[in-house]
C-alpha positions as CSV (number, residue, x, y, z in Angstrom):
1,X,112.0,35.0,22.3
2,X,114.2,34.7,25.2
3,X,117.8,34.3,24.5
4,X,118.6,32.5,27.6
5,X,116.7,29.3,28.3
6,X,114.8,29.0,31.4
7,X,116.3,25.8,33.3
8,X,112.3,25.0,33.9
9,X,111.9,24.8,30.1
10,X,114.9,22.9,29.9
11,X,113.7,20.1,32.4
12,X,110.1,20.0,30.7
13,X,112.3,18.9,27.1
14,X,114.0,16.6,28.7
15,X,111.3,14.6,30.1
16,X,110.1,11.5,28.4
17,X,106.5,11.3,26.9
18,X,104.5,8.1,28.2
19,X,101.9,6.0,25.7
20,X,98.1,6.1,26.6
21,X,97.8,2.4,27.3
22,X,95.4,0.8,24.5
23,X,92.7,0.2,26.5
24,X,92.6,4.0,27.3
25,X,92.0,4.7,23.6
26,X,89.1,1.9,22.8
27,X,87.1,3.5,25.8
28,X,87.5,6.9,24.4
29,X,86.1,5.7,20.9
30,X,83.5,3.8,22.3
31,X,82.5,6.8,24.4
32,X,82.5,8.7,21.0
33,X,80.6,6.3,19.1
34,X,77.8,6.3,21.3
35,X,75.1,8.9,20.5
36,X,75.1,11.9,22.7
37,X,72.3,12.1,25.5
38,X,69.5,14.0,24.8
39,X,68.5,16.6,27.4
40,X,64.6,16.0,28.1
41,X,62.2,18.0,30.2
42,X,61.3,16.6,34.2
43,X,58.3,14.8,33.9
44,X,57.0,16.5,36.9
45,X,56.9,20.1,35.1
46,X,55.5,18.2,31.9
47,X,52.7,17.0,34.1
48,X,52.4,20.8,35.8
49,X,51.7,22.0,32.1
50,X,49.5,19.3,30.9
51,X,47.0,20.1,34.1
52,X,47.4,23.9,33.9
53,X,46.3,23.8,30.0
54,X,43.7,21.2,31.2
55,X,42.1,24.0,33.3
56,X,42.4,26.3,30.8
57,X,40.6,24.7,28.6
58,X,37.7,23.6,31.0
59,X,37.2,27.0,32.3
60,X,37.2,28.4,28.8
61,X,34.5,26.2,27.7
62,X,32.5,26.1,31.0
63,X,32.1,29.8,31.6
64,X,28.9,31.2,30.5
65,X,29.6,33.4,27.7
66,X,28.6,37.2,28.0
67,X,25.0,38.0,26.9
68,X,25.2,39.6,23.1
69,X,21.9,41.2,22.6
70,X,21.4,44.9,23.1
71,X,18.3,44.5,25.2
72,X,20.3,42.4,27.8
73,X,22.7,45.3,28.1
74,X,20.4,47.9,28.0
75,X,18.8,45.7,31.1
76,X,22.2,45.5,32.8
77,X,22.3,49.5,32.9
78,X,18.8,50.2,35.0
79,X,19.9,47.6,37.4
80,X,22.3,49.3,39.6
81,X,19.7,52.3,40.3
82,X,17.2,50.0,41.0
83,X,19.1,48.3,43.8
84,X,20.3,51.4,45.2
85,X,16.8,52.0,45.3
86,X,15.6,48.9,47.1
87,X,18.7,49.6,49.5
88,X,18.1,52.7,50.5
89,X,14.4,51.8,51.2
90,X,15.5,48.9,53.3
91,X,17.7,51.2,55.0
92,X,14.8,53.9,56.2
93,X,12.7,50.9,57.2
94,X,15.5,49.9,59.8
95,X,16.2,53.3,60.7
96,X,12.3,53.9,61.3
97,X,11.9,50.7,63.5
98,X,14.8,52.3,65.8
């Protein structure tokens, strides 16, 4: 500690501590009693959610589902060829007409 006193320090004993006036202290407990508010989430990004899972869900249950059956993907794999074919023979019969 410091030996000599600071004349600062000195001032700060000597001043007189003031009452909170009465009503200061009832709105204080009042404030207290009253139970705290609850933080909630904007309605607007609620509503963003709701229609975003709402689109989800009707695209999910809207789009055709993917053919299962071996013989429909067996089918799927000699189509490309074929319309290379049919393009390629459209394309000679526009280059022959030139």
């Amino acid at each position: 500690m410091n030996a000599t006193p600071d004349p600062f320090e000195n001032d700060l004993r000597a001043l007189q501590r003031r009452t909170l006036p009465p009503e200061w202290r009832a709105e204080m407990l009042h404030a207290a009693a009253q139970p705290p508010r609850v933080a909630r989430t904007p309605r607007w990004l609620l509503a963003g959610w709701s229609l975003a899972w709402a689109a989800i869900l009707v695209m999910y249950f809207t789009t055709p589902a993917e053919p299962s059956s071996p013989q429909a993907g067996a089918m799927s794999h000699t189509t490309p060829p074929l319309l290379w074919r049919q393009r390629a023979a459209a394309l000679e019969a526009l280059l022959a007409a030139n």
